[in-house]
C-alpha positions as CSV (number, residue, x, y, z in Angstrom):
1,X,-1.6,16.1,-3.1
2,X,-5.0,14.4,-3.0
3,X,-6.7,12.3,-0.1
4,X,-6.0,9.4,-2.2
5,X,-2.6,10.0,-3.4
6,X,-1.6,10.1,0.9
7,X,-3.6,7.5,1.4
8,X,-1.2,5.6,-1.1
9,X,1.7,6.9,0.0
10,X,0.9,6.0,3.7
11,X,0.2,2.0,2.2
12,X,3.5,2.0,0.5
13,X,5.3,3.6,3.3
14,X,3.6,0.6,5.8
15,X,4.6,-1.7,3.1
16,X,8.2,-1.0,3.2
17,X,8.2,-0.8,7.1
18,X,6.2,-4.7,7.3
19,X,9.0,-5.8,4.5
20,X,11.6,-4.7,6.7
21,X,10.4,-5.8,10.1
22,X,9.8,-9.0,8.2
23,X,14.0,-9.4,7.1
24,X,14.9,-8.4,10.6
25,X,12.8,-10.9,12.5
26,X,14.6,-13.6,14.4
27,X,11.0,-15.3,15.1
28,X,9.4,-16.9,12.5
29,X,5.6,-16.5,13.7
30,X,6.9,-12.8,13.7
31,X,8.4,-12.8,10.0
32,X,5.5,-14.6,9.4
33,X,2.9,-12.3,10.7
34,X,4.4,-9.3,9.0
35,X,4.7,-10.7,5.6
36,X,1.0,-10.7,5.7
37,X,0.8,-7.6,6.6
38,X,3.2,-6.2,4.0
39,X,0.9,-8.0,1.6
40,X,-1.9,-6.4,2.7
41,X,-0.8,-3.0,2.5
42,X,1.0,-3.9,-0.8
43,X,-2.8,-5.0,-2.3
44,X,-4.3,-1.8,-0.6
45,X,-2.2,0.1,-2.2
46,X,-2.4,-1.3,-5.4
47,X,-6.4,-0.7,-5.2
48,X,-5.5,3.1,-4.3
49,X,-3.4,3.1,-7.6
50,X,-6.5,1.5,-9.2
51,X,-8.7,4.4,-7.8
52,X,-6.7,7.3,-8.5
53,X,-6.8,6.2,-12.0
54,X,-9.8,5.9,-12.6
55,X,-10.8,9.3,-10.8
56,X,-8.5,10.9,-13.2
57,X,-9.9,9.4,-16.2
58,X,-13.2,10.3,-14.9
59,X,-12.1,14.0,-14.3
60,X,-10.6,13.9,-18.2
61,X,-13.7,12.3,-19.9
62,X,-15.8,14.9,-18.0
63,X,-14.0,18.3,-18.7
């Protein structure tokens, strides 16, 4: 597994954990706060997705 593909993994695994904090929160600056947060994992993960894609169809147009 590459750098990238952990560092994905790692964003979608904090993801998850924000989304469930999130349902179990009984305080609602809490909830709040952590449904930011899963949404900013979920975009950085996203942009990994975006980068491992195009590093592998950089690696295919060059070999």
């Amino acid at each position: 597994m590459t750098d990238l593909e952990d560092r994905l993994e790692r964003f979608e695994t904090l993801t998850a954990e924000c989304e469930l904090i999130t349902k179990l929160a009984t305080d609602s600056t809490k909830r709040e706060f952590y449904l930011k947060l899963a949404e900013q994992y979920r975009q950085l993960a996203l942009d990994m997705r975006q980068a491992i894609a195009t590093k592998t169809a950089a690696t295919k147009t060059a070999a």
